[in-house]
PAVOVO-225331 format. One record per residue (C-alpha): residue in three letters; x, y, z. Coordinates in steps of 0.25 Angstrom, whole numbers, padded with zeros to 4 digits, always signed. Each point is the difference from the previous one (the first is absolute). Layout:
BEGIN
ALAXYZ ...
This chain:
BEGIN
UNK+0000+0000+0000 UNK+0005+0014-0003 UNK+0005+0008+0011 UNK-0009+0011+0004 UNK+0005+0010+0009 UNK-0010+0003+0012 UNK-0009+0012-0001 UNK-0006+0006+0012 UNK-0014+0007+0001 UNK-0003+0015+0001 UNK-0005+0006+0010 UNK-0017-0005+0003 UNK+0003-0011-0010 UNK-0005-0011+0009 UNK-0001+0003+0015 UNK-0011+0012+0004 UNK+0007-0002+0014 UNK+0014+0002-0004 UNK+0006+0008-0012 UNK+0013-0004-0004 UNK+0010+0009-0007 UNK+0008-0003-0011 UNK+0013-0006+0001 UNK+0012+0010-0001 UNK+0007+0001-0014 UNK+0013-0009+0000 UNK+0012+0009+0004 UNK+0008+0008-0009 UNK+0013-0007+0005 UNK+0000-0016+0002 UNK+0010-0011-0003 UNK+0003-0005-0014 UNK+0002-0012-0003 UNK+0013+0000-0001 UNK+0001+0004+0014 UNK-0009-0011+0005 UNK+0007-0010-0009 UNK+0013+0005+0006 UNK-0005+0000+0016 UNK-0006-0014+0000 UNK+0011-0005-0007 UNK+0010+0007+0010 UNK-0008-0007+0013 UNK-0002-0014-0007 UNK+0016+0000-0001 UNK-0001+0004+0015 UNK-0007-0009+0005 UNK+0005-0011-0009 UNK+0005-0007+0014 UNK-0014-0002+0005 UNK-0007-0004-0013 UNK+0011-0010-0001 UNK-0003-0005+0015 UNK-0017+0001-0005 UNK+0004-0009-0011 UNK+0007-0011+0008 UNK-0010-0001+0011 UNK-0010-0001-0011 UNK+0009-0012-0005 UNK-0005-0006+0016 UNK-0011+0003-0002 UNK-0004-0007-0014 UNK+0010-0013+0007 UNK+0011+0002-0011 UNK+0007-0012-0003 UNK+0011-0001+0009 UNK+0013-0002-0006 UNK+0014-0005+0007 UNK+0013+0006-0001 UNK+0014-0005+0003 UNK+0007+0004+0012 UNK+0011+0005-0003 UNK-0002+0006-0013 UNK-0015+0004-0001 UNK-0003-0008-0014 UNK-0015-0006-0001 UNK+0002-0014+0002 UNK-0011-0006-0011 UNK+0004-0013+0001 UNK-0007-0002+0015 UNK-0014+0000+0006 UNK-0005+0012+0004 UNK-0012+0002+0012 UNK-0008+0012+0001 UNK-0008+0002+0013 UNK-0014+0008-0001 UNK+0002+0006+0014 UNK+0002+0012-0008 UNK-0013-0001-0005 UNK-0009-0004+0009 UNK+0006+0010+0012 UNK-0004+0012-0009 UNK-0013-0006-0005 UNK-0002-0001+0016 UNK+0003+0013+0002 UNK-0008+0005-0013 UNK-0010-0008+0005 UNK-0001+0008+0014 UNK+0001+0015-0005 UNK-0011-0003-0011 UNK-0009-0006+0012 UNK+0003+0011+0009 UNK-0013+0010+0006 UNK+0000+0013-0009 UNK-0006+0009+0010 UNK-0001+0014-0007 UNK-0006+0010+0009 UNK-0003+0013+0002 UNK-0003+0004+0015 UNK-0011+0012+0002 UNK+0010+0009+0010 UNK-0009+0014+0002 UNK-0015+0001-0002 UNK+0003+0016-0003 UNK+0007-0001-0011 UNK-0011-0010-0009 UNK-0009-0011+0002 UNK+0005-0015+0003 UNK-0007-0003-0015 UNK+0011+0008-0007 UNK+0010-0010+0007 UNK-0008-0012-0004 UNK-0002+0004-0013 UNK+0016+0003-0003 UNK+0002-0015+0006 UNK-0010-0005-0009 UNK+0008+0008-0012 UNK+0013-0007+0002 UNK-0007-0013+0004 UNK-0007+0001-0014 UNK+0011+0003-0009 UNK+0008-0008+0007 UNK-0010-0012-0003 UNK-0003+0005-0016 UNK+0015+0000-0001 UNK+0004-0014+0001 UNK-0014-0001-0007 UNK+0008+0005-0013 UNK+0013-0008+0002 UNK-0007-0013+0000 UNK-0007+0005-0013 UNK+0013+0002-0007 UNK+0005-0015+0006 UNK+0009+0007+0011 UNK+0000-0005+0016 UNK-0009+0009+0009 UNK+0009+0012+0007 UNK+0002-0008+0013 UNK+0006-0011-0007 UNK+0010+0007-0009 UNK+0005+0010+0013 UNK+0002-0015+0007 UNK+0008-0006-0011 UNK+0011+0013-0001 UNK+0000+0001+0014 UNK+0002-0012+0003 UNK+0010-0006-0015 UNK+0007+0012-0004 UNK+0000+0012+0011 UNK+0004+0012-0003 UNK-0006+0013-0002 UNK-0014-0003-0002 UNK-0008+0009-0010 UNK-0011+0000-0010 UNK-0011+0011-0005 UNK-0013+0005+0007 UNK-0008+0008-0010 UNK-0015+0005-0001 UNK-0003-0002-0016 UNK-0015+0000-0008 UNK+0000-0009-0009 UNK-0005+0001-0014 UNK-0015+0002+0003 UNK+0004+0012+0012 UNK+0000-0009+0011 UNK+0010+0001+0010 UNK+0007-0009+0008 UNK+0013-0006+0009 UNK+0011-0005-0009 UNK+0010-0007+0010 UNK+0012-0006-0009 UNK+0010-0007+0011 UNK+0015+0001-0008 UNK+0012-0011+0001 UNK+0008+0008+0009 UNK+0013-0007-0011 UNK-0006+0010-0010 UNK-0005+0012+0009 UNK+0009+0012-0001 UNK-0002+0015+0008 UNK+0005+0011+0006 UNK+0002+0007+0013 UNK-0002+0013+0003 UNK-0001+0009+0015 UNK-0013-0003+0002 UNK-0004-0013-0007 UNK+0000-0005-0015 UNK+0005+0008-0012 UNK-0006-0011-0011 UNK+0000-0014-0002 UNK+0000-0009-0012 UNK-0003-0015-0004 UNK+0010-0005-0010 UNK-0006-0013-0006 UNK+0004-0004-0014 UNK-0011-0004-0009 UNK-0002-0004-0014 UNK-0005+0008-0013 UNK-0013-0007-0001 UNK-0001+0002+0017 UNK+0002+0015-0002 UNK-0009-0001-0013 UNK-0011-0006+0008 UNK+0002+0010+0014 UNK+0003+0012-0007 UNK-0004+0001-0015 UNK+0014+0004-0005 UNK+0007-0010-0010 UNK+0014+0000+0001 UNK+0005-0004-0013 UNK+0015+0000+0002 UNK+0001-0003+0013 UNK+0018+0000-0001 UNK+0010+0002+0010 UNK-0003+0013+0002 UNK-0014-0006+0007 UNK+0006-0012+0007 UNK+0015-0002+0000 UNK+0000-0011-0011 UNK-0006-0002-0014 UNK-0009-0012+0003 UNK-0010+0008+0008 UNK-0012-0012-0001 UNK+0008-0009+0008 UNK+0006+0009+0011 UNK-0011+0011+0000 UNK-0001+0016+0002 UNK+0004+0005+0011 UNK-0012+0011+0004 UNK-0002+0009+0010 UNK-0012+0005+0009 UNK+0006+0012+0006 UNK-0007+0009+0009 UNK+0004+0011+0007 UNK-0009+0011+0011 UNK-0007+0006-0012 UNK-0001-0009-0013 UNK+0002-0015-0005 UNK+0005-0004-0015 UNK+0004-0013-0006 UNK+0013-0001-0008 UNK+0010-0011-0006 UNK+0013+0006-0005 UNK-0005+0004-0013 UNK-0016+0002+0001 UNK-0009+0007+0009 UNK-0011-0010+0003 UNK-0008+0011+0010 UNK+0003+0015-0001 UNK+0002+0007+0012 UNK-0014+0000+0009 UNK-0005+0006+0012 UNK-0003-0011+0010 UNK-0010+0006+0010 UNK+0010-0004+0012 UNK+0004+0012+0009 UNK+0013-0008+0000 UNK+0006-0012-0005 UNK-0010-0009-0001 UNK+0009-0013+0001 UNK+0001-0005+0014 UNK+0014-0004+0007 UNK+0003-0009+0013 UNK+0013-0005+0002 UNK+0000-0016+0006 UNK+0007+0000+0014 UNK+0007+0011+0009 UNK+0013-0004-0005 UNK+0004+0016-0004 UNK+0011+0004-0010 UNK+0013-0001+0009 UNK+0012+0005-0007 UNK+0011-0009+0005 UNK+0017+0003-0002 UNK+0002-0012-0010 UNK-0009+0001-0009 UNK-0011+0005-0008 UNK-0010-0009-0004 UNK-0011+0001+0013 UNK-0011+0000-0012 UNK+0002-0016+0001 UNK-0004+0000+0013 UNK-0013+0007+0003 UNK-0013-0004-0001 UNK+0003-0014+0002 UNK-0010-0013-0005 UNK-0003-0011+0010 UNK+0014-0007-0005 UNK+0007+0011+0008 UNK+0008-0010+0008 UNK-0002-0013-0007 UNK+0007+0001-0014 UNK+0014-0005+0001 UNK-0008-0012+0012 UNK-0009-0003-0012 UNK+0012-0004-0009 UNK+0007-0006+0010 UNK-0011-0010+0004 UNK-0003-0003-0016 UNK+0014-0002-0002 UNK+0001-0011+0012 UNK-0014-0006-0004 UNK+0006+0000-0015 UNK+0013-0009+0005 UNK-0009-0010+0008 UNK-0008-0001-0013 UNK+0012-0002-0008 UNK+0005-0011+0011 UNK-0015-0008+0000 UNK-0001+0001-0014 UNK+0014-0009+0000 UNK-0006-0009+0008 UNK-0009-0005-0011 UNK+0008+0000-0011 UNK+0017-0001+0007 UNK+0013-0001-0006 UNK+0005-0013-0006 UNK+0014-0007+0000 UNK+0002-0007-0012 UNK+0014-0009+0001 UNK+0005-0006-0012 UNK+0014-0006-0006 UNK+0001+0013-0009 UNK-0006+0009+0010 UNK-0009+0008-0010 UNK-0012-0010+0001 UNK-0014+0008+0000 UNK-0013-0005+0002 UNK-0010-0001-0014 UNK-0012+0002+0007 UNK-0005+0007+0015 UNK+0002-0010+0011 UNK-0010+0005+0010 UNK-0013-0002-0009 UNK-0006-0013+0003 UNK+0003-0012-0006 UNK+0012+0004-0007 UNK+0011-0011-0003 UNK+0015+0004+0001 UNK+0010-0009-0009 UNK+0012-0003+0008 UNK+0014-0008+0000 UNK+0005-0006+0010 UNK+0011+0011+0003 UNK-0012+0011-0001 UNK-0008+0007+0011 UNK-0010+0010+0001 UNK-0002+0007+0014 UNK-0008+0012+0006 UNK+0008+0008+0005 UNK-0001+0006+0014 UNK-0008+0013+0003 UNK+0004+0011+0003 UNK-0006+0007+0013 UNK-0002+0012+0007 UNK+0007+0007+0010 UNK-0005-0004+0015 UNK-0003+0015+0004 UNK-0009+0001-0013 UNK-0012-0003+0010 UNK+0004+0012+0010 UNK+0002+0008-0011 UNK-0012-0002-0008 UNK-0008+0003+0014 UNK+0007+0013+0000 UNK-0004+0004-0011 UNK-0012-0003-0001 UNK-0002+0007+0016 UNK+0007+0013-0007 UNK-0013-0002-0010 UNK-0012+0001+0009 UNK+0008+0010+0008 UNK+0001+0009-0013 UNK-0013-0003-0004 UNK-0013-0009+0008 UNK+0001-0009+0008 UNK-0004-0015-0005 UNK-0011+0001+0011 UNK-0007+0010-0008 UNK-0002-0011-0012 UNK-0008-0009+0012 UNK+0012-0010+0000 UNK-0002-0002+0015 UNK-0004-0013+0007 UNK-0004+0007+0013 UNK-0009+0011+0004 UNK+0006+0013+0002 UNK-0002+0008+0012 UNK-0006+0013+0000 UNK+0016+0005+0003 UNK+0004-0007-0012 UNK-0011+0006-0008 UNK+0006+0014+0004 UNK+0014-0001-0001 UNK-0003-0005-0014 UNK-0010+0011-0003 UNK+0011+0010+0003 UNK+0011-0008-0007 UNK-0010+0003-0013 UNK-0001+0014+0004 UNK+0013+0003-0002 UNK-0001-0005-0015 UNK-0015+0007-0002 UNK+0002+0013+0006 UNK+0008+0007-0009 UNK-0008-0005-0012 UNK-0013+0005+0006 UNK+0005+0014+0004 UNK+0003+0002-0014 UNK-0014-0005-0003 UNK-0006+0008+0009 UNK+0007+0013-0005 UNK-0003-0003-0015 UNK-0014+0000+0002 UNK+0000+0012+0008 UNK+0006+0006-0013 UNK-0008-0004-0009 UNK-0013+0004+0008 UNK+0006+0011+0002 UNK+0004+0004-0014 UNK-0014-0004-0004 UNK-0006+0010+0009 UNK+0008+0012-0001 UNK-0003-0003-0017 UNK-0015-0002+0002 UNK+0002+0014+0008 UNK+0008+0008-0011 UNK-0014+0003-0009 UNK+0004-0010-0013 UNK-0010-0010+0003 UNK-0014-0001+0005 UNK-0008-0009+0006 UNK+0001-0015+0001 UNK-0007-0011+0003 UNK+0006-0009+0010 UNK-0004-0016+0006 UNK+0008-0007+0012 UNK-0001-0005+0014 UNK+0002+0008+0011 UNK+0001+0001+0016 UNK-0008-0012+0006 UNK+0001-0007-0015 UNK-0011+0009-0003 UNK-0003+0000-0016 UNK-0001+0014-0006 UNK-0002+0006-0014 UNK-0002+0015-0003 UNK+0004+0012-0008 UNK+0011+0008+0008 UNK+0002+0014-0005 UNK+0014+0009+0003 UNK-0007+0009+0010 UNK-0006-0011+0008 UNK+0014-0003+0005 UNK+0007+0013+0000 UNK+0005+0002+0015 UNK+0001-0013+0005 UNK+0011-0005+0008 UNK+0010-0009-0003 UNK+0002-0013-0004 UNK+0006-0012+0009 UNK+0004-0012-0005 UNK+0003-0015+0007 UNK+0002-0013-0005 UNK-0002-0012+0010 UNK+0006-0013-0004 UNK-0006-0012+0006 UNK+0012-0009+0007 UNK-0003-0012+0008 UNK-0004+0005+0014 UNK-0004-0009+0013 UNK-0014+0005-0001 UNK-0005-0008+0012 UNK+0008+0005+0008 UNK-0001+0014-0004 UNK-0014-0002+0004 UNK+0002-0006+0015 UNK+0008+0014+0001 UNK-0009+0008-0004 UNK-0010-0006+0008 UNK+0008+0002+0015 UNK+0004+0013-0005 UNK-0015+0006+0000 UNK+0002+0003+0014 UNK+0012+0009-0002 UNK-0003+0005-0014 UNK-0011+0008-0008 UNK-0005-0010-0014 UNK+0007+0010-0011 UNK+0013-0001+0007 UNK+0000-0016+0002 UNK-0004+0000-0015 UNK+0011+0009-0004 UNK+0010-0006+0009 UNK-0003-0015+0004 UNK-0008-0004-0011 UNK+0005+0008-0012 UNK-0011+0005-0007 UNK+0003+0011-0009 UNK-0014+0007-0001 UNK-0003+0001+0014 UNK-0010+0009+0000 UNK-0006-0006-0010 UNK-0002-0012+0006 UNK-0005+0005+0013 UNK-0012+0009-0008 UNK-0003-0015-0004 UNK+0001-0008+0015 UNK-0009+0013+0005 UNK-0010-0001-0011 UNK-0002-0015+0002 UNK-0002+0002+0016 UNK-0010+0009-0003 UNK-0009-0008-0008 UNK+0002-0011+0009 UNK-0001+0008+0014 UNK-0015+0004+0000 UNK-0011-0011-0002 UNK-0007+0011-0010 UNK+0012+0002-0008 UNK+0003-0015-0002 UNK-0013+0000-0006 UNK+0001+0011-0009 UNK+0014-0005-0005 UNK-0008-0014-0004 UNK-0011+0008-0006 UNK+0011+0008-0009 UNK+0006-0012-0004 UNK-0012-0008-0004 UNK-0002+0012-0007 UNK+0010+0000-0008 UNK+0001-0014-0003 UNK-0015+0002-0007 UNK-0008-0009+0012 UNK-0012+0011+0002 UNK-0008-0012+0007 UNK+0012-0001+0013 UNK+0002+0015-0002 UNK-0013+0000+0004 UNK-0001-0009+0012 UNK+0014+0008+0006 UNK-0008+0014-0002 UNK-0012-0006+0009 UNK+0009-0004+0011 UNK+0007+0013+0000 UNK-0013+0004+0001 UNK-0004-0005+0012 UNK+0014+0003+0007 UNK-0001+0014-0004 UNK-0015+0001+0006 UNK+0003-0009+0010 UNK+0009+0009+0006 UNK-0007+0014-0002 UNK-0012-0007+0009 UNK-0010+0001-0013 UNK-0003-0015+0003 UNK-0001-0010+0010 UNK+0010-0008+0005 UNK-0005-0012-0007 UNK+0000+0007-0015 UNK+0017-0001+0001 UNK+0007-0007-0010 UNK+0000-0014-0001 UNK-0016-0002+0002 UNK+0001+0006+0015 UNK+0005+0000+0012 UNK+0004+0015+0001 UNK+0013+0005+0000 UNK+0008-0008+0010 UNK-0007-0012-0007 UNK+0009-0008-0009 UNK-0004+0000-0012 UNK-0010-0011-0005 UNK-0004-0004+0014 UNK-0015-0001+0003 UNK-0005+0008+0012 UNK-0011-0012+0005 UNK+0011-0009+0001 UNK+0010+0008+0006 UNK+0001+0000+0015 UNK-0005+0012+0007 UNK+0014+0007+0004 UNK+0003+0002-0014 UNK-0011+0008-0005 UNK+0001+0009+0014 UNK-0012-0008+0008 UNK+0003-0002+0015 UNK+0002-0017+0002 UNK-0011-0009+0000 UNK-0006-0003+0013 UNK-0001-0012-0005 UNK+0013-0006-0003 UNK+0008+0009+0008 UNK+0011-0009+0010 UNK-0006+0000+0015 UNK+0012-0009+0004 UNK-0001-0014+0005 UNK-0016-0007+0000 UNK+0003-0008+0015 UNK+0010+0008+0011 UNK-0002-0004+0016 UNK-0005+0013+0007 UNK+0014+0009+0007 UNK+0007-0006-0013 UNK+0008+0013+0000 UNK+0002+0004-0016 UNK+0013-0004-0007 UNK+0013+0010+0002 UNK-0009+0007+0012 UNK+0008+0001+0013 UNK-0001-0007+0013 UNK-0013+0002+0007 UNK+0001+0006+0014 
């Protein structure tokens, strides 16, 4: 499809609550192309240490052949087994598998009722939640893993400076919505000024019929000038979506796919995170640090991994012998060979009498090859997870395991989930502070919000101008002791209000949520009317008009009952009045529990025969 570049509306053209302004022109003095070719160029060459590390743990990651090496020299030994563990694999899938799971809680707390309503609040948290929501909507339309998933993965794989764009567009019909494109951080590239981002680019290379399709421009020399080689359909187009505070353009070296354009972003609309709190340190000896920030998962483990394939590759080598050994052939001449292989079964060896055919003895290994394997792999989960994490236990942990593990997984989360955490704070906030600069209006937005309540509506630029701020948590769900966390909580109700045993003991991260849910369950359980009136709702709801019905009678009666408009025998349940219970018949019912004095009849008189001076029982001594 053609490129189109995006138009904004003029002022009215859609909203009658908001009138947007038209976009400034682009500004008189930007980069050309040459210059931008010349700045991403110039930080891909720095940074070339860390792409180079990207690269290797991606190699990990996708369980690259392992291949062995001499010793002493270094060669590839391709002549001997070779054993690759998936440990690398399956740790980061573990941990991809945790930050992808993790509870998003986007909120935005009401601070002060003077300066606007709790609704403006809500309605900017349904406004990040929405776009948030319709965003990996349109990744898996184009066949790409939703937000969460693709944050985990660079995260988690290649580390880094993490980056990617955050755009409000309108599409071809005027509609506008969130455009979230997450980057490979091994082909992001930026700059850094005082106070923040100067620009940012993606360098990705692309064919001609890609940049045909995307853009609508053909390219028909695509030469050296273009790619750095002559066959450009087999190593691609190198192209480059640059943006700076004011305008975004598309080139390759030799074309302009996307003239320079006014983004609608107040600033850079690309968000930035950097993986880890490793800053950049200058040290004495050298200068490549770039290698060493933003570390992946594999931070610790690398050279372990290659150490523990290269041992596993030698055992392999060593069983593999032991199907198929060495032979000693002797002979007169000494250059007898065998015609056929010895080891299949059935095979029959011609000999003479001064012949001999013979296994020869194994090779073995080293007696500290045990210790040294359970080295290794003890410097694995220590660098990584433990095994216990996988389930490989055949006991039951204690609720002290459970914790010592769950902070052992901290330490490898942590990092990861701050970075999360900060890159959707960006990009709620990039989207609000654009929806706020007058270029779009308004738009209709569907998501669930607090309490897992479902929403749909239109949200209009004014109807969240003012509001406070965005704060962002994710929650990862580690295994946790939960009954004994529950004991706790329960002794500690005699020391501690509910919210902070929730908050504290039972680590729940929506308090106050969840105690507005415990109070409005008490009160329809509390009161005998309102249990009735909450069963009456809900038959309701379900469509049973009929039991509706009979609840409405009762409460009813209870509601009368208790006003004095009817005797005690009209109460709910057929009778009985109001200490009746309910159901109980009031002829059957002995007279105490309807509020009669005794019956003379069956009251206890004592004992039928008693001599006369029989003094009565627990009475003292007569005098």
């Amino acid at each position: 499809m053609p490129f189109s570049p995006p138009t904004f509306p003029q002022n009215g053209a859609e909203s009658p609550f908001f009138a947007p302004s038209p976009p400034p022109p682009p500004p008189a003095e930007t980069y050309t192309n040459e210059e931008i070719i010349r700045m991403v160029d110039q930080h891909e060459t720095d940074v070339l240490a860390l792409r180079d590390r990207m690269e290797g743990d991606f190699n990990l990651y996708r369980l690259d052949s392992y291949v062995p090496r001499d010793v002493v020299s270094g060669e590839p030994l391709s002549d001997y087994a070779s054993y690759t563990s998936p440990e690398p694999h399956n740790f980061a899938n573990k941990v991809i598998s945790w930050l992808t799971q993790a509870e998003l809680l986007l909120r935005v707390e009401h601070t002060n009722d003077r300066l606007h309503p709790p609704e403006t609040d809500n309605l900017k948290e349904r406004f990040a939640v929405g776009l948030l929501r319709a965003a990996d909507e349109r990744l898996v339309r184009i066949l790409q893993p939703m937000l969460r998933g693709q944050l985990a993965f660079y995260a988690s794989v290649r580390g880094g400076v993490l980056g990617g764009r955050a755009l409000l567009r309108k599409d071809e019909a005027g509609k506008t919505y969130g455009d979230v494109t997450p980057w490979d951080p091994q082909n992001t590239h930026y700059g850094v000024g005082a106070d923040g981002l100067l620009w940012a680019c993606y360098k990705i290379k692309k064919t001609r019929q890609q940049i045909q399709d995307e853009y609508g421009v053909v390219l028909e020399n695509a030469d050296e000038r273009q790619i750095g080689s002559t066959n450009a359909e087999q190593e691609g187009i190198d192209v480059y979506d640059f943006y700076d505070t004011r305008i975004n353009t598309i080139i390759t070296a030799a074309e302009t796919l996307k003239p320079p354009t006014p983004h609608g972003s107040t600033r850079v609309p690309t968000y930035m995170v950097l993986v880890g709190n490793v800053p950049m340190i200058q040290p004495m000896t050298t200068s490549g640090v770039i290698a060493n920030i933003g570390e992946s998962v594999y931070e610790s483990v690398r050279g372990v991994y290659s150490q523990y394939n290269n041992i596993m590759s030698i055992v392999l080598e060593l069983v593999a012998r032991s199907r198929r050994p060495p032979i000693g052939v002797t002979s007169a001449s000494g250059t007898k060979t065998l015609p056929e292989d010895p080891f299949v079964e059935g095979s029959t060896i011609a000999l003479k009498p001064d012949e001999k055919v013979e296994a020869l003895k194994l090779l073995e290994m080293a007696k500290d090859t045990s210790f040294f394997v359970g080295s290794v792999l003890g410097e694995i989960q220590r660098s990584t997870l433990p095994h216990s994490v996988y389930g490989e236990l055949a006991f039951q942990l204690s609720g002290y395991a459970i914790n010592t593990l769950r902070q052992g997984i901290e330490t490898v989360l942590s990092s990861r989930l701050e970075a999360m955490e900060q890159i959707y704070l960006q990009i709620a906030n990039l989207f609000y502070d654009q929806y706020q600069t007058g270029y779009f209006n308004s738009i209709q937005l569907s998501g669930m919000e607090k309490g897992r309540k479902y929403f749909s509506q239109t949200i209009t630029p004014d109807m969240v101008a003012g509001a406070c701020d965005y704060t962002v948590k994710l929650v990862s769900r580690l295994p946790q002791d939960d009954m004994s966390k529950y004991t706790i909580a329960g002794l500690a109700r005699e020391f501690f209000s509910r919210l902070w045993i929730k908050d504290n003991i039972l680590g729940i991260q929506d308090s106050e949520q969840t105690e507005e849910q415990f109070m409005k369950q008490k009160s329809q359980e509390v009161l005998p009317e309102a249990a009735l009136y909450t069963l009456m709702k809900a038959a309701e709801d379900q469509g049973e008009d009929v039991l509706a019905g009979f609840y409405y009678g009762e409460l009813l009666k209870l509601l009368m009952a208790k006003q004095g408009m009817v005797p005690p025998g009209m109460g709910p349940g057929g009778g009985g009045g109001q200490g009746a219970p309910p159901g109980a018949r009031p002829e059957v019912m002995p007279f105490a529990a309807t509020g009669a004095p005794p019956s003379p009849q069956t009251s206890n008189n004592g004992p039928a025969f008693v001599a006369s001076g029989t003094p009565r029982p627990g009475a003292g001594p007569q005098l």
